[in-house]
N, C-alpha and C positions, 0 to 999 in steps of 0.2 A: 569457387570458394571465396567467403568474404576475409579481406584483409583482420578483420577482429579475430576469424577463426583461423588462420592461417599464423595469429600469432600468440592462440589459446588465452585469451583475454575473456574474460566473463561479459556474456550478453549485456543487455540493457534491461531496467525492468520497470512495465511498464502499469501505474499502480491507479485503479480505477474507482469513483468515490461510488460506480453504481448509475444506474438507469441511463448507460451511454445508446446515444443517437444508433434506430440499428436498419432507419429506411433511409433515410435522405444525405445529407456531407458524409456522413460517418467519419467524421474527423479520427477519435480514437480508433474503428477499426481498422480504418487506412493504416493508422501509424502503426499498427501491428502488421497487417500484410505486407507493409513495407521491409519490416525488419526480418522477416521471414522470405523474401526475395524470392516466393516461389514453393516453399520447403512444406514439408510436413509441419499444423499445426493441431496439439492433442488437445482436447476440450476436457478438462478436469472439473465433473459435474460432482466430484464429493461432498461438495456442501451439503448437497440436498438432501434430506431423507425421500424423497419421491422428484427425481430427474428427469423423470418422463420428459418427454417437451424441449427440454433446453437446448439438445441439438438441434432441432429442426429449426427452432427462430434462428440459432447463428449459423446452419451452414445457408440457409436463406440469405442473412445477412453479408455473409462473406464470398457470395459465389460470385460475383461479379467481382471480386476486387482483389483476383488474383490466387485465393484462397482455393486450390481444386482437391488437395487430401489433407482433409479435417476427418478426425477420430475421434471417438468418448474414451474417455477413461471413467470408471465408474467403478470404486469397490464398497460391498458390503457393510464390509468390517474387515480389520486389521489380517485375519490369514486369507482373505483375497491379493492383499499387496504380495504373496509367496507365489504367487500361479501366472509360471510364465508365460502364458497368454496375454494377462492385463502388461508385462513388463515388457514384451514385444509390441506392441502398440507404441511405445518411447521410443523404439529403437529408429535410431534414423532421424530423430523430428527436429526440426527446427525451432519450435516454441512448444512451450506450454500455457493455457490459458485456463486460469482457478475463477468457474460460475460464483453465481449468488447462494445464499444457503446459510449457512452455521458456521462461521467462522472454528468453531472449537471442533468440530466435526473433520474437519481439513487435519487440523495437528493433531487429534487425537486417532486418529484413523490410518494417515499414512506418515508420521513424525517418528523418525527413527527407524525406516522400511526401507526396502530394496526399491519400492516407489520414490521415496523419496531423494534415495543415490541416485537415482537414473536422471531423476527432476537437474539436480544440483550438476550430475555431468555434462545434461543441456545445456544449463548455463553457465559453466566453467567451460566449456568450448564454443561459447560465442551463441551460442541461442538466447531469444526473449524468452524470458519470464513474464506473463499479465496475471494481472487479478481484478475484479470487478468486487463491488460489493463484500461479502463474506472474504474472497478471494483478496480482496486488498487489503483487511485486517488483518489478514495469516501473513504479510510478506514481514513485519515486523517481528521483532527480538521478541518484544513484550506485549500483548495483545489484548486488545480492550473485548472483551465478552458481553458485558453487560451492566446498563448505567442509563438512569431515567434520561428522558429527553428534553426538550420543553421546557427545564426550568435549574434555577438555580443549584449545585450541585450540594448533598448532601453528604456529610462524612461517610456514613457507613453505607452510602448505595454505589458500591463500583465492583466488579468483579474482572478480575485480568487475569492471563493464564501465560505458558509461552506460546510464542508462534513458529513461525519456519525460522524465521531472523535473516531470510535475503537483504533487511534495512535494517542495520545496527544504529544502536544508541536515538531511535526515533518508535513512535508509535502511533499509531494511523487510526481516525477515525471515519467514516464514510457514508454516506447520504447527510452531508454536513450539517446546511444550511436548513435544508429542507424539512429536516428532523427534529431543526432547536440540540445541534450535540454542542452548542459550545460551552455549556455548564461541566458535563461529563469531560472533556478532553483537558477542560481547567482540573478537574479533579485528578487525571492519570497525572497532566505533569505535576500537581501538587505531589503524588506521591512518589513519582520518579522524576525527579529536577535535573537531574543531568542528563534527560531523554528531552530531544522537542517533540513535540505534539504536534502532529501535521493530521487536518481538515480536510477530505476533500468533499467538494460538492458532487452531485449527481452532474452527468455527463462532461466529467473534470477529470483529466490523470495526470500524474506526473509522471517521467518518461526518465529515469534515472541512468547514467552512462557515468561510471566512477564516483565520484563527491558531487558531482551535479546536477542536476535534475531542472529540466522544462514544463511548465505547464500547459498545454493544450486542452483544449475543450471550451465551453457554453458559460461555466460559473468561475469560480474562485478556489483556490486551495489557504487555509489559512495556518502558519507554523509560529506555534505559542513555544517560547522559551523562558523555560524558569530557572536559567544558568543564574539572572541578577537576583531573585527572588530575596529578600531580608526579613520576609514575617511569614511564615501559614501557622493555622491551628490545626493540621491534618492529622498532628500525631496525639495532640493533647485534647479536643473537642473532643462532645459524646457524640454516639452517628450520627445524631437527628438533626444536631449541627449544622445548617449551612455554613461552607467554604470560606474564607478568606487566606487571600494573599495580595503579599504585598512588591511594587516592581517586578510585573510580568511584562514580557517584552512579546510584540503580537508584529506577525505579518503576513499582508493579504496581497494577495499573489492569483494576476490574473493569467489568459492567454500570451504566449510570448516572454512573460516573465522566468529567470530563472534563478536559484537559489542554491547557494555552496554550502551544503550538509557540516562537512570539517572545519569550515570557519562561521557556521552557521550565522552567516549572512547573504544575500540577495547576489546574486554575481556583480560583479563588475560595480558596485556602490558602495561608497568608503562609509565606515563606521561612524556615522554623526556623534554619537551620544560618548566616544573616545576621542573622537578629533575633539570634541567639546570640551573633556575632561583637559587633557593636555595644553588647549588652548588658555582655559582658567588658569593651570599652574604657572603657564611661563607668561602670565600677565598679572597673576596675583604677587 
């Protein structure tokens, strides 16, 4: 037994932007095998309306790399989550791992379920939590649904719902770079500014343990904070309106880098733009 779980400390969670590495480093699945040292991991294919497939590519993927009892979980609909068969499958595991799919399908299907108790007891006694793709949208509070790609962000095209909220006062968008989302995730923070907006790219996660989080992976994670923000038109523009705001604070966060959620700043790197401030005053 791991010292996390030995002192009932909530796992780590480990948050995926989507199309992670599943033949060659497998950096992100390593870092899941690793954290499950052995243990039962449950593959939560609810996103999908048609799952078929999804186990076979990851228990493929993970059978060399320590990963030997991998299970699906797979409900329906919401009175599947009541049938102690699918909540036996939890019992014992060491992680849970949320596929690609429908993000909205996750929280509306098993959000507020005996699924989701069992989810949460994993990780209140020291199991990982992952998400890929769909699965990485649902760990946040507030959850990005649906919002053009590709281009500059218009008023009335966003739709958000809640999520599970394993990552409070942030919201997650995912196939980042790749998809043109940085119009849309400008738009969630315009409309939730005391949330940062975190980016990630495909085969990119962030690996969260308390307030801080590492990023591993191939591309970039990027976390938009609209804490300084002094101007948007989010509430007064018509939808058709493209966006503006004004002092959005942006940071692009590769492999190796890590980032303090509660002081929402980069670890370990002193505030410029305050030491700045203070330095003006006691020389003006």
């Amino acid at each position: 037994m791991s010292e996390r779980t030995r002192q009932n400390a909530k796992g780590p969670l480990i948050v995926i932007g989507g199309g992670e590495d599943k033949e060659e480093d497998r950096i992100i699945l390593r870092e899941i095998a690793r954290h499950l040292d052995g243990g039962r991991l449950v593959l939560a294919t609810v996103a999908s309306h048609e799952p078929e497939g999804y186990f076979d590519v990851y228990q493929k993927a993970f059978e060399d790399l320590g990963v030997t009892d991998l299970v699906e979980l797979y409900v329906k609909d919401r009175a599947e989550t009541l049938d102690p068969e699918k909540l036996r499958l939890l019992d014992e595991a060491a992680g849970v791992f949320f596929s690609g799919g429908d993000q909205l399908r996750i929280a509306s299907q098993i959000g507020d379920t005996p699924v989701e108790q069992r989810i949460r007891e994993i990780h209140g006694r020291g199991g990982v939590i992952a998400g890929t793709s769909a699965g990485a949208s649902v760990m946040s509070e507030t959850m990005l649904v649906k919002g053009t790609s590709g281009e500059s962000h218009k008023i009335g095209d966003l739709h958000m719902a809640p999520g599970l909220g394993f990552i409070r006062d942030a919201i997650i968008d995912q196939h980042f770079a790749e998809r043109g989302r940085f119009g849309r995730l400008l738009g969630a923070v315009a409309h939730n500014p005391r949330e940062l907006g975190i980016g990630i790219d495909e085969d990119t996660a962030l690996v969260l343990d308390g307030d801080r989080f590492e990023v591993i992976g191939s591309g970039c994670i990027y976390v938009v904070d609209g804490a300084g923000v002094t101007h948007s038109n989010i509430a007064e523009a018509k939808p058709e309106r493209a966006l503006s705001m004004y002092d959005v604070r942006l940071h692009v966060l590769s492999s190796g880098d890590t980032f303090d959620l509660a002081h929402r700043r980069p670890a370990a790197v002193p505030d410029v733009t305050r030491s700045h401030a203070i330095e003006a005053q006691v020389t003006g």
